[in-house]
C-alpha positions in Angstrom: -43.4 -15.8 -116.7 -40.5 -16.1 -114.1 -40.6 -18.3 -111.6 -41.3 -16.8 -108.3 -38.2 -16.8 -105.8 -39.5 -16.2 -102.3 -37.8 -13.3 -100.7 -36.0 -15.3 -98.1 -34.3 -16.9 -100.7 -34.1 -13.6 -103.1 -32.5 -11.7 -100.8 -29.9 -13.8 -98.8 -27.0 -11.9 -97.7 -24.1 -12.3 -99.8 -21.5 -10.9 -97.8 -20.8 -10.3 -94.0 -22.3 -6.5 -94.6 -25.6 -7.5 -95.4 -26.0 -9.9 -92.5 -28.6 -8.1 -90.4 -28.4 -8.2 -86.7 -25.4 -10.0 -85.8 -22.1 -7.5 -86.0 -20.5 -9.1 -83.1 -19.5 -12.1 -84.7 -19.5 -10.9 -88.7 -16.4 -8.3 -87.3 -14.7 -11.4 -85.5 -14.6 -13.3 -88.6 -13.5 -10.5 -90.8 -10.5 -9.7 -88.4 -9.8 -13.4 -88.3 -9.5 -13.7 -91.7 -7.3 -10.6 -92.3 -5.0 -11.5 -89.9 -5.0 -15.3 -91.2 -6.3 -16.4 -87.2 -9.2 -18.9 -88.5 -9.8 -22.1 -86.3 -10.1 -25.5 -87.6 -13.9 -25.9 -86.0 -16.5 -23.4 -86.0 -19.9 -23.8 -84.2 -22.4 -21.7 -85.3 -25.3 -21.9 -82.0 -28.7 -19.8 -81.8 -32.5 -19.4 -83.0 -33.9 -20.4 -86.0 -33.7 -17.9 -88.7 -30.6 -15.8 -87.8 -28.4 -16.1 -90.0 -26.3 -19.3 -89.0 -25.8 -21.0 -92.3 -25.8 -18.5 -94.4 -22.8 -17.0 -92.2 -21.1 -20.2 -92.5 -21.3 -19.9 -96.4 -20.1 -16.6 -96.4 -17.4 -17.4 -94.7 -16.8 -20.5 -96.8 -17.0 -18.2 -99.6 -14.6 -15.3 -98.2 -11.5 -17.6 -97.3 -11.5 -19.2 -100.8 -11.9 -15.9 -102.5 -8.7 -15.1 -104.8 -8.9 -11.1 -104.8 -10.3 -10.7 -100.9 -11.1 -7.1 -100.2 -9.9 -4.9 -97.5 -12.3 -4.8 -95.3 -12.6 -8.5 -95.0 -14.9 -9.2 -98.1 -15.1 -11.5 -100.9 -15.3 -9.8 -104.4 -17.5 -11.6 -106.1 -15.5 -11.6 -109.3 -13.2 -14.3 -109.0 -13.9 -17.7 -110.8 -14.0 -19.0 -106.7 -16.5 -16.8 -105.7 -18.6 -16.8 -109.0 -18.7 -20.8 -108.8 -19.7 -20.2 -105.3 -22.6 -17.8 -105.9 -23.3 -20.5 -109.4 -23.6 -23.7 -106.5 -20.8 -25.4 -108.6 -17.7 -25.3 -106.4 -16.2 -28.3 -105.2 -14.5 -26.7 -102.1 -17.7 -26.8 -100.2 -19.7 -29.5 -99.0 -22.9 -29.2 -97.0 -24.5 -32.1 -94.9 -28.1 -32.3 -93.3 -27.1 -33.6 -90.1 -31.2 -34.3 -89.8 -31.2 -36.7 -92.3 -27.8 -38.1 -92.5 -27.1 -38.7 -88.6 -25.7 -42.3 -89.0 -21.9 -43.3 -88.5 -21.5 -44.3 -91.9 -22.7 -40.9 -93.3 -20.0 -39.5 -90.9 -17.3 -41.6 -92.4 -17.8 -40.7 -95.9 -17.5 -37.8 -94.8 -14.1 -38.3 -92.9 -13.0 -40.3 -96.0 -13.8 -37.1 -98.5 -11.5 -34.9 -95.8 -8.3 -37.1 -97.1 -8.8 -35.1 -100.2 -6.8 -31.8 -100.8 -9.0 -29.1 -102.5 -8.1 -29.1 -106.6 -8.7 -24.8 -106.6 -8.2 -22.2 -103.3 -6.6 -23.0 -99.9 -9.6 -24.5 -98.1 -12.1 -27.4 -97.6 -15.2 -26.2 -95.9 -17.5 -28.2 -94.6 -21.1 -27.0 -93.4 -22.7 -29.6 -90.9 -25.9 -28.0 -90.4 -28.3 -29.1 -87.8 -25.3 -30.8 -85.8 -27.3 -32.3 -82.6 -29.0 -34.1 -84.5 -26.4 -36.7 -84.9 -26.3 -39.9 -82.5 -23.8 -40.4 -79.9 -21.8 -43.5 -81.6 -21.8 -40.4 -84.6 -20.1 -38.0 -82.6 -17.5 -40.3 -81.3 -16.7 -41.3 -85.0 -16.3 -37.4 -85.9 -14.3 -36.8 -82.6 -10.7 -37.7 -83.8 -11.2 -36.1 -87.2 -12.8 -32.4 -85.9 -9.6 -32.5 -83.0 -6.6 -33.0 -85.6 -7.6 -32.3 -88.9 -5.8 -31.3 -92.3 -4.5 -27.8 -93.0 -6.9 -27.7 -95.5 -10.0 -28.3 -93.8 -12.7 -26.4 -92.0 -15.4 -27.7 -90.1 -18.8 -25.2 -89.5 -20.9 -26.8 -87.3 -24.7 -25.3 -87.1 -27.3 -25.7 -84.6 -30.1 -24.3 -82.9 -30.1 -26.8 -79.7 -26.5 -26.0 -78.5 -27.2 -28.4 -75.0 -27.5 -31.4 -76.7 -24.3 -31.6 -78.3 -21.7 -33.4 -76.3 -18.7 -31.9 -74.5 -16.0 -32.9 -76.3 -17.7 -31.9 -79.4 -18.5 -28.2 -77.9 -14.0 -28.6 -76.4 -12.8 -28.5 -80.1 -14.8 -25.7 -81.3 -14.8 -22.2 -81.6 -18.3 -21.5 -80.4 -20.0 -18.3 -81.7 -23.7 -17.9 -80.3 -26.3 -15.5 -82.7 -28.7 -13.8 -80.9 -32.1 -12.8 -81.8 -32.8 -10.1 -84.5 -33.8 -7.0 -82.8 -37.3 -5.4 -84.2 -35.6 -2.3 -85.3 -33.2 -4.3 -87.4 -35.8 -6.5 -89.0 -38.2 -2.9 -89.8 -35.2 -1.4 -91.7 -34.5 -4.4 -93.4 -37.8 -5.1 -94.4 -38.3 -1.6 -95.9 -35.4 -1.9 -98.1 -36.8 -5.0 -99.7 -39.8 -3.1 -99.8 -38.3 -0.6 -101.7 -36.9 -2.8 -104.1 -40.0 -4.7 -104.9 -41.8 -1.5 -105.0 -44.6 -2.4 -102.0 -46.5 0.6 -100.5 -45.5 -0.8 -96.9 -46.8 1.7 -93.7 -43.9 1.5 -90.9 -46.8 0.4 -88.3 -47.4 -2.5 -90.3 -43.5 -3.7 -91.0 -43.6 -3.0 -86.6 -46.3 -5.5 -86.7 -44.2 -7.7 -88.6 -41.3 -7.7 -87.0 -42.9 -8.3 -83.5 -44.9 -11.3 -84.8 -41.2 -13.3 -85.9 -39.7 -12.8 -82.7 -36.4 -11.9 -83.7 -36.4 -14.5 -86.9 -35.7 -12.5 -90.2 -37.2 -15.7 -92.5 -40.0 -15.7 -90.6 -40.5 -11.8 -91.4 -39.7 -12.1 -94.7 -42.4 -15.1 -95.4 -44.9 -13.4 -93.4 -44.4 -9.9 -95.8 -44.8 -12.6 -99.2 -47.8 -13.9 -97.5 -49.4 -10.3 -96.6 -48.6 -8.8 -99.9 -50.0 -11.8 -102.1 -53.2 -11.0 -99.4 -53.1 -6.7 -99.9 -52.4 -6.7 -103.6 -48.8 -4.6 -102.8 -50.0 -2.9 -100.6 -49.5 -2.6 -96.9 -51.0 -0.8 -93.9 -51.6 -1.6 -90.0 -55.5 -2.7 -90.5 -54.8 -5.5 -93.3 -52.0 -6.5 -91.7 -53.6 -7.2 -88.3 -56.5 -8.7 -90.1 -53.9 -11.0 -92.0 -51.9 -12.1 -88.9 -55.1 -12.3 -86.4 -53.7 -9.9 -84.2 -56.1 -7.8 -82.1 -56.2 -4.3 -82.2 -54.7 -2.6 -79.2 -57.9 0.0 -79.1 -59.9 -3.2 -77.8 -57.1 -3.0 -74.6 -56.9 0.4 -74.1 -61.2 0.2 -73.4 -60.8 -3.3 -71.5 -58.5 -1.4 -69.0 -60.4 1.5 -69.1 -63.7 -0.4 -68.1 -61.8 -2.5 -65.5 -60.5 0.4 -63.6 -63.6 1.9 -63.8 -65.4 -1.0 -62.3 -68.0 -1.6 -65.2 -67.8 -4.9 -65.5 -71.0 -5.2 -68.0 -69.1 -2.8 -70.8 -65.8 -5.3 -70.1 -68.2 -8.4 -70.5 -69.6 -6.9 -74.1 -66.2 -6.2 -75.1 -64.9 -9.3 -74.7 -68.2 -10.6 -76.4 -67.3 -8.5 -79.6 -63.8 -9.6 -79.2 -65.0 -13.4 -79.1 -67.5 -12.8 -81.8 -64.7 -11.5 -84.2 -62.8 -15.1 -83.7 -60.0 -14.0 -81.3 -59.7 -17.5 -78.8 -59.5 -16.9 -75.3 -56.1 -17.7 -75.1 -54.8 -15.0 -77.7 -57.1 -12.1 -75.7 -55.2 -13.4 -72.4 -51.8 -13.3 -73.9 -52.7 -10.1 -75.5 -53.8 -8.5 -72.7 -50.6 -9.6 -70.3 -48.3 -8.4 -72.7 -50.1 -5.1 -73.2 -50.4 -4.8 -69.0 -46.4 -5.3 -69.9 -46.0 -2.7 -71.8 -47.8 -0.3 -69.7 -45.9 -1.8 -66.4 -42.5 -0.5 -68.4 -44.2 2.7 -69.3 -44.4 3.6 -65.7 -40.3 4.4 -65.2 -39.0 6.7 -67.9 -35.2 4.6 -67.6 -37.3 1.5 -68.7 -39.2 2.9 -71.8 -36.5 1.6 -74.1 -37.9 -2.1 -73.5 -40.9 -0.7 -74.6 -42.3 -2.8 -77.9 -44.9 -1.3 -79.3 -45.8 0.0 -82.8 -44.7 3.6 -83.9 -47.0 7.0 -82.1 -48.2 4.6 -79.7 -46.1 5.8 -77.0 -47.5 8.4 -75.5 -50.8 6.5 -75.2 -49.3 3.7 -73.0 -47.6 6.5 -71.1 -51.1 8.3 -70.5 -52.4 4.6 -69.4 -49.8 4.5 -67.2 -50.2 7.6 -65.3 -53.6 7.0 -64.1 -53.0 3.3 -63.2 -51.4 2.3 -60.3 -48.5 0.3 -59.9 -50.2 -2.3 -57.4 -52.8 -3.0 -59.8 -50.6 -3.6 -63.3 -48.0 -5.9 -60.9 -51.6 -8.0 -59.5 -53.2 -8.2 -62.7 -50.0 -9.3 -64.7 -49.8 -12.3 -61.6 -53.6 -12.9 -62.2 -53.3 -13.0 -66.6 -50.2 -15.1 -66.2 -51.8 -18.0 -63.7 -55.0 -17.6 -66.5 -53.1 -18.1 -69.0 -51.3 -21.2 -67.7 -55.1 -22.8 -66.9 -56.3 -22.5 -69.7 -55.4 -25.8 -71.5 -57.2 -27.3 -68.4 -60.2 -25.2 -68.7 -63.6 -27.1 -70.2 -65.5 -23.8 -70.5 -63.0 -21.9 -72.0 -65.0 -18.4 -72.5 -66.2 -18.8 -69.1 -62.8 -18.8 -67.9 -61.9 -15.9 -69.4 -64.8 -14.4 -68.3 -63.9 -15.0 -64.7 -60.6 -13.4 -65.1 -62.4 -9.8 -66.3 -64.3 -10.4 -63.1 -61.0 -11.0 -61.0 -59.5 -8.0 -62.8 -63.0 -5.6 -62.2 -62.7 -5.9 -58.8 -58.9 -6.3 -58.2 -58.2 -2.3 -57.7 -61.5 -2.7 -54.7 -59.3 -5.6 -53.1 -56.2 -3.4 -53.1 -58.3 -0.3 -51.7 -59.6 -2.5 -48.8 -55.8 -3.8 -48.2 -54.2 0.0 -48.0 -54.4 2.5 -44.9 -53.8 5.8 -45.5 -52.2 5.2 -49.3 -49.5 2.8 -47.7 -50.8 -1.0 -48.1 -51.0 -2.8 -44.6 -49.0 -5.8 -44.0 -50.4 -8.4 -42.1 -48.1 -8.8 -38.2 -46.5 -11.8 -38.1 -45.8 -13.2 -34.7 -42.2 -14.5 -33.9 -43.6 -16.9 -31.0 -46.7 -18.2 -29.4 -49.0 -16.2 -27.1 -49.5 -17.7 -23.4 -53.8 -17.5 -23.5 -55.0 -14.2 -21.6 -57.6 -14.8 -19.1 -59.7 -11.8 -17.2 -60.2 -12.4 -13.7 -63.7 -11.9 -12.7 -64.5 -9.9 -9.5 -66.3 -12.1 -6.8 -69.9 -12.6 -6.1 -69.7 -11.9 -2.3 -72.0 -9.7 -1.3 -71.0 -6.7 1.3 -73.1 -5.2 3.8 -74.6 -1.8 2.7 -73.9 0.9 5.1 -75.9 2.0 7.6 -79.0 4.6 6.5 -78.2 4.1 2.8 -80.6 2.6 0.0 -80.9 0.6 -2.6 -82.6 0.9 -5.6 -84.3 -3.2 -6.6 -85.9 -3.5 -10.0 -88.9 -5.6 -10.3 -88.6 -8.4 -12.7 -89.5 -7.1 -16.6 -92.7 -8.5 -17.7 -93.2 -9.3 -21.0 -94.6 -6.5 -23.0 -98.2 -6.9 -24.8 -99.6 -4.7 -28.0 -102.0 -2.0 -25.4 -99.5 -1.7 -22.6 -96.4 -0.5 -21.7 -93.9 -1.8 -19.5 -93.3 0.4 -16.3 -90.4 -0.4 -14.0 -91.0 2.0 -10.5 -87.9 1.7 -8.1 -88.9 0.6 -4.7 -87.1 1.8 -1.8 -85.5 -1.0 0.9 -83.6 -0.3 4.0 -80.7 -2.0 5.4 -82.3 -3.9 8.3 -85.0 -4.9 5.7 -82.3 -6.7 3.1 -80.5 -8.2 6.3 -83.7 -9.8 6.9 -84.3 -10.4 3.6 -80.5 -12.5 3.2 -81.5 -14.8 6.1 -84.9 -15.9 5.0 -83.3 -16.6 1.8 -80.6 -18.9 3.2 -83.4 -20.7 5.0 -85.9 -21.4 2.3 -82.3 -22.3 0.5 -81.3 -24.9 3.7 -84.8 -26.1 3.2 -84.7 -26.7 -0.4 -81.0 -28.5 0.5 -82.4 -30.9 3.1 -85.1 -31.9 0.3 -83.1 -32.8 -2.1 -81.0 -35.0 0.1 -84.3 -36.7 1.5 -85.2 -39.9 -0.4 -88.4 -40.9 -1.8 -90.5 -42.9 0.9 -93.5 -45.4 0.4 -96.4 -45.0 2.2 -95.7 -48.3 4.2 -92.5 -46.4 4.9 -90.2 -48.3 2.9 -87.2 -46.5 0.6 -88.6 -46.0 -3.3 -86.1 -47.7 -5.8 -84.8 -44.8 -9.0 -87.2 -46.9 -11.3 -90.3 -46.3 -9.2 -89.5 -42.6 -8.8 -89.2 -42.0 -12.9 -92.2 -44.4 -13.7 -94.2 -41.6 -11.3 -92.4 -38.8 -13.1 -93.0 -40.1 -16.7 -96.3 -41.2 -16.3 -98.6 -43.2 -18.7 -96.9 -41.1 -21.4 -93.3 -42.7 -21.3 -92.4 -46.3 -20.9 -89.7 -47.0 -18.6 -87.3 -50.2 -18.9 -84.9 -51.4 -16.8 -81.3 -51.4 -18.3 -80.5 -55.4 -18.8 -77.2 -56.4 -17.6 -74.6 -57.9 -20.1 -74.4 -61.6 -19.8 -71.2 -63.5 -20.9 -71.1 -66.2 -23.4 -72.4 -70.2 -22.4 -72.3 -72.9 -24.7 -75.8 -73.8 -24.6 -77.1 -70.1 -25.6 -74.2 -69.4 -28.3 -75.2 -72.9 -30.0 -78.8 -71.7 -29.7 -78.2 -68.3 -31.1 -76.0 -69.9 -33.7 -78.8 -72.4 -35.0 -81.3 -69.4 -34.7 -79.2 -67.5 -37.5 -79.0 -70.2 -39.5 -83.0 -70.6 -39.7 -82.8 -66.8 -40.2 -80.6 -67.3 -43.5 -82.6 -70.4 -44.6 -85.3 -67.8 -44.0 -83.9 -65.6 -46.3 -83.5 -68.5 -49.0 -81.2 -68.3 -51.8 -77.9 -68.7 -49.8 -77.5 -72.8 -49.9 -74.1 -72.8 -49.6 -73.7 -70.5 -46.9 -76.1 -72.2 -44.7 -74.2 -76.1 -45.2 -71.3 -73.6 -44.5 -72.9 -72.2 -41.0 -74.4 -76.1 -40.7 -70.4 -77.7 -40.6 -68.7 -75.2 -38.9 -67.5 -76.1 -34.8 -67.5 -73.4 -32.4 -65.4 -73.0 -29.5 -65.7 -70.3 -26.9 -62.1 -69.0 -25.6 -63.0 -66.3 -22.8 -66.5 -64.8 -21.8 -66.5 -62.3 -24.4 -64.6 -64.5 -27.3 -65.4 -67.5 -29.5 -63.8 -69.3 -32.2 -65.4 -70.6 -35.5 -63.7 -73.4 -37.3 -63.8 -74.4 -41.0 -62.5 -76.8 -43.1 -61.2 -74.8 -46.0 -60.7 -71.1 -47.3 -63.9 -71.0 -49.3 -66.0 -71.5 -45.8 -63.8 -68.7 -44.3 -65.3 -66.6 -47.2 -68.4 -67.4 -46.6 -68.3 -67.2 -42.9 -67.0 -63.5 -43.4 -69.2 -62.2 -46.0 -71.7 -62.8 -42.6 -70.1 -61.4 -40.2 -71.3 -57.8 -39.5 -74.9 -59.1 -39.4 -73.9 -62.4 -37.3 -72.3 -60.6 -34.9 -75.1 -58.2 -34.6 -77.4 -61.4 -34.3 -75.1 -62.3 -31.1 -74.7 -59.0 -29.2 -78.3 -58.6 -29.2 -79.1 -62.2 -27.6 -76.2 -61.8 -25.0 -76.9 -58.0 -24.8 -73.4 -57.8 -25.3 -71.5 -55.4 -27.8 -68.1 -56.4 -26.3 -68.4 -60.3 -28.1 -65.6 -61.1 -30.8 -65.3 -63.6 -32.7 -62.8 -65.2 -35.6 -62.6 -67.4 -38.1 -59.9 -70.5 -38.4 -59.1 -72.5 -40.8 -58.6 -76.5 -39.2 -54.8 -77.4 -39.9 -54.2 -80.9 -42.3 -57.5 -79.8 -43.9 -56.8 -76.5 -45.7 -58.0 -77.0 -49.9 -55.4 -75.3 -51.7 -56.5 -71.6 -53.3 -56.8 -72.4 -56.9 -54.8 -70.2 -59.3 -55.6 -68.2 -61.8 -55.3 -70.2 -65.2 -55.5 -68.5 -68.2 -57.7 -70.3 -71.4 -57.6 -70.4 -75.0 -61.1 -70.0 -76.5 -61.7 -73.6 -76.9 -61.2 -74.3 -73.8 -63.3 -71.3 -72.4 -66.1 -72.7 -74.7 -65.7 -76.3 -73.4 -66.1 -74.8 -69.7 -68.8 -73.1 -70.5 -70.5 -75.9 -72.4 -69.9 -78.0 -69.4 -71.5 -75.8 -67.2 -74.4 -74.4 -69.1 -75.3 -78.2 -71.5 -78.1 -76.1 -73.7 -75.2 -73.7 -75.1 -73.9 -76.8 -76.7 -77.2 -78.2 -77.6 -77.8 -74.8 -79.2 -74.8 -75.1 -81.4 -75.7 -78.3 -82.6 -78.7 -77.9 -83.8 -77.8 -74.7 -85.2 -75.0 -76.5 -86.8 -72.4 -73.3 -86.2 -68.4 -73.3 -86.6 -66.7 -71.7 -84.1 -63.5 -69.4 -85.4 -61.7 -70.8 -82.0 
C-alpha cells in the first residue's frame, strides 16, 4: 500500500507556471532572471497559504538551473534541478525563523554565508517565518543581508509584514502576494480532481473555495477531508453537510418572512435552523453576508463582487428587486451590531431571536419614517428660539349698546339617570345688567371689608391666629403653638448630654462608648456650636459612630436643627494610630491564645501539633 501524500503536498507547483493566483510577481521574477536583474534580498509578504515559500524555492531552483528555458523556467533535467526536486542539494538552505529566532542561530547562519557554493552560481537562503525573530536577531542579520557575497541570496518569508523592522524591510526587495481569488482556486481544484478521478459538482468546489478565503492549502485539505467523508464523490448537499454550512434556501424564506411581516414562520425557521446544530453566531454571519450579496445584486456595475455559488444569480437578483435598498443597508447595520454582541450575550438564542424581531418590523419603521416615498429628515435648528408667548385679550367688560340683548346661560346642573338637562336662554336688558354690575361690586366691597375686619371677643378684645384656628378645627384637630428655637446653655447641653448617656446605657451592650461619652469635656463656642473633646483617636471613633443619632437627641431638646457640633482630639494627649503589622502563624496563634485562654486549653488536652 502507498503511503498517502496529502494533496497540498502532491501537487505543489514545481515551476512559476503552475503557481496559481499570483502572475504579478511569478512574471517579475522570470524577467529578472532572463535579464540577470536579481537582488541580493527578497521578501516574500502575504496570507497564509499563497504560495510564498514554495515561490521562493522555485526561484532557488530556477537561478541554479544549468539548461534554463526560454521563458524563464527551470528544466527539470539537470543534475541541479533533479537534486533540487530529490531534497539533496547543498545550494539551498531553509531556516524556521519560528523555532530558530535566537542570535546564535543567526550567526551560524552568517558563518555558513562565508562559504562559496561547490555546484551552480548561487547560495539561497529561505528564512521562512522572518518576524518571528527578536530584535538583538535582526541587528545581527543587518550587516550581512546589506553587503553580502555575490553568491548569496536571501528570501525572506512572512505573513505579518508590520512587525519586521525598517531597516530590515530598506534592504529588501519586497514582493506582497495577495489572496487567491475563488475562480482560481475552482479551476485549480478541478484539475486535481481530474487527476485523482473525483466525481466533484462545480457548486461544491464554489463552496470550497469560499470557505479557504483565498488560501489554496486550506482548499486543498478541505477537498482530502470531504472526499475521505463522500467516498470520491462530491456534490453541493454533502459538502455543506461536511463544512456545516447552511443552506442558502433557509435565507432566501428568512427574508421572505421578514418582509412579509410573519414573524411566527421566521421564529420556526430559525427553530429548525437551531435544531439542526447551526449556533447563533454562524445564522448571523450567514445571514449578513447573504443581505451582502443581495445589497451588490441591486446595481448591475457591482454584480462582479458578487460571491455566490454557480445558477444562483438570478435568484439574488429576483431578491433584490422586491427589496428595498433602505431596508438591506438597515438590516446589514442591525446583523453587524448583533453579531458584535454576541460574545456578551448569556441567552444566546434569545438574542438572536430579538434580532428577527428587529428585522420583522424594520421595513414598518422605515414606512412610518418616509412621506410620499422620500424618507423625512428630521429639521435641525441652526440657533435657539426666543420662547413665543400669546397675548391674551383683556377681561374688561364693555357696555352693551343700547336696546340690544344678551343671551345668559343658567349654570349646568348635573345630569341624573330619568332627566335631561334643559338650558332655556333668558332674555336681560341693558339697564337690568347695569344694575346687575353695581350690586355685584357691592356685595364684592362687602365681602372686601370682611376680610380685613379681625376677629373680636365678646368682651371686645382682638382674637389671637391660635384662637381663631382652635374654633375652625374643632375638637377634631389639635392645635399647638410653634416653640421657638432656644440657643445652647451650659446647664441644658450638660443635661441633654448625661440624658444620652442613660439612653445608651439603656440600650446596654455599648460599655466602651458610654466611658467614652462619660470622659469627654464639652465646650460651647457660639449659640448654635459646641465642641467635644477626647483624649485619643479611638474616642473620636466612637464619638462619631454616634453622631447622627446624638445630634438628633440635641435638636430635639433645644428645638434646634441649626446646632453643630465637632469632635477634637486634646493636643500632648493624642495615642499614636497603631499600624498594621503583619504575623506569621505562630504568632497569630499566640494572639489568639492570649485573647481567647480555652483555645489553648483545648489544644492541650487534645494534645495537637500545629503545622505553624
Amino acid at each position: 500500500m502507498d503511503k498517502f501524500i496529502v494533496s497540498a503536498r502532491k501537487y505543489r507547483p514545481q515551476n512559476f507556471h503552475s503557481v496559481v493566483g499570483q502572475s504579478h510577481i511569478t512574471t517579475t521574477l522570470k524577467n529578472a532572471i532572463a535579464h540577470n536583474q536579481l537582488a541580493h534580498a527578497f521578501l516574500f509578504c502575504g496570507p497564509r497559504g499563497v504560495g510564498k515559500t514554495t515561490c521562493a524555492r522555485i526561484l532557488a531552483k530556477t537561478i541554479n538551473c544549468e539548461n534554463l528555458q526560454p521563458d524563464g523556467e527551470a528544466c527539470d533535467t539537470c543534475n541541479s534541478c533533479k537534486s533540487f526536486n530529490d531534497g539533496a542539494s547543498l545550494n539551498i538552505h531553509e531556516l524556521d525563523a519560528a523555532s530558530n529566532n535566537s542570535v546564535d542561530d543567526i550567526r551560524s547562519l552568517v558563518e555558513q554565508v562565508r562559504f562559496a557554493p561547490q555546484a551552480g552560481k548561487y547560495k539561497v537562503y529561505i528564512v521562512d517565518e522572518v518576524h518571528m525573530l527578536s530584535t538583538s536577531a535582526f541587528n545581527a542579520f543587518l550587516k550581512t543581508l546589506e553587503e553580502p557575497p555575490s553568491y548569496a541570496i536571501f528570501i525572506l518569508a512572512t505573513t505579518e509584514k508590520h512587525k519586521i523592522l525598517p531597516t530590515i524591510l530598506s534592504r529588501c526587495q519586497i514582493f506582497d502576494f495577495k489572496r487567491i481569488t475563488t475562480n482560481d482556486t475552482v479551476e485549480h481544484l478541478q484539475e486535481i480532481a481530474e487527476k485523482e478521478e473525483i466525481k466533484a459538482e462545480k457548486a461544491a468546489l464554489q463552496v470550497i473555495a469560499q470557505k479557504s478565503e483565498g488560501c489554496m492549502r486550506d482548499a486543498l485539505s478541505i477537498l482530502d477531508k470531504i472526499v475521505s467523508f463522500t467516498n470520491g464523490e462530491l456534490n453541493y448537499q454533502n459538502t455543506l453537510e461536511h463544512l456545516n454550512i447552511l443552506d442558502e434556501d433557509y435565507y432566501f424564506k428568512l427574508l421572505d418572512y421578514l418582509l412579509q411581516q410573519d414573524l411566527a414562520s421566521a421564529m420556526l425557521l430559525y427553530d429548525e435552523i437551531n435544531r439542526k446544530g447551526f449556533e447563533g453566531d454562524l445564522v448571523l454571519n450567514g445571514f449578513a453576508e447573504f443581505i451582502r450579496n443581495i445589497l451588490v445584486s441591486k446595481d448591475a456595475k457591482a454584480v462582479t463582487l458578487l460571491d455566490v455559488v454557480e445558477g444562483m444569480e438570478g435568484k439574488y437578483k429576483a431578491a433584490a428587486e422586491k427589496t428595498q435598498l433602505s431596508y438591506l443597508i438597515s438590516a446589514l447595520n442591525i446583523l453587524n451590531e448583533a453579531e458584535l454582541s454576541f460574545k456578551m450575550a448569556r441567552n444566546k438564542r434569545l438574542h438572536v431571536e430579538l434580532t428577527l424581531i428587529k428585522l420583522n418590523f424594520l421595513q414598518q419603521a422605515i414606512d412610518l419614517t418616509s412621506g410620499e416615498g422620500s424618507i423625512v429628515k428630521k429639521k435641525r435648528l441652526e440657533g435657539a428660539l426666543v420662547m413665543k408667548f400669546k397675548q391674551i385679550a383683556s377681561l374688561q367688560t364693555k357696555p352693551a349698546p343700547t336696546g340690544s340683548k344678551l343671551l345668559i346661560e343658567e349654570p349646568k346642573k348635573q345630569k341624573t339617570e330619568n332627566s335631561k338637562q334643559v338650558i332655556e336662554p333668558v332674555t336681560v336688558s341693558s339697564s337690568q345688567l347695569s344694575s346687575a354690575n353695581i350690586s355685584n361690586q357691592t356685595s364684592n366691597n362687602q365681602k372686601l371689608q370682611t376680610r380685613n375686619q379681625k376677629p373680636v371677643t365678646a368682651n371686645g378684645t382682638k382674637k389671637s391666629l391660635l384662637d381663631v384656628l382652635r374654633e375652625k378645627a374643632g375638637d377634631k384637630y389639635i392645635v399647638e403653638e410653634i416653640k421657638e428655637a432656644e440657643t445652647l446653655t451650659s446647664d441644658k447641653l450638660i443635661q441633654c448630654w448625661n440624658d444620652y448617656i442613660l439612653e445608651l446605657e439603656k440600650q446596654g451592650g455599648k460599655p466602651s462608648t458610654v466611658a467614652t461619652f462619660r470622659l469627654a469635656k464639652i465646650q460651647i463656642t457660639d449659640d448654635i456650636s459646641f465642641e467635644v473633646h477626647v483624649t485619643g483617636f479611638t474616642a473620636q471613633r466612637f464619638i462619631e459612630q454616634e453622631k447622627l443619632l446624638l445630634a438628633d437627641f440635641i435638636h430635639k431638646a433645644f428645638n434646634n436643627r441649626g446646632i453643630t457640633f465637632q469632635t477634637v482630639v486634646e493636643e500632648g494627649e493624642t495615642e499614636e494610630v497603631p499600624q498594621q503589622v503583619v504575623l506569621n502563624s505562630r504568632q497569630r496563634f499566640e494572639k489568639i491564645a492570649e485573647l481567647y485562654p480555652l483555645v489553648k486549653e483545648l489544644k492541650d488536652k487534645l494534645r495537637l501539633e500545629l503545622d505553624y
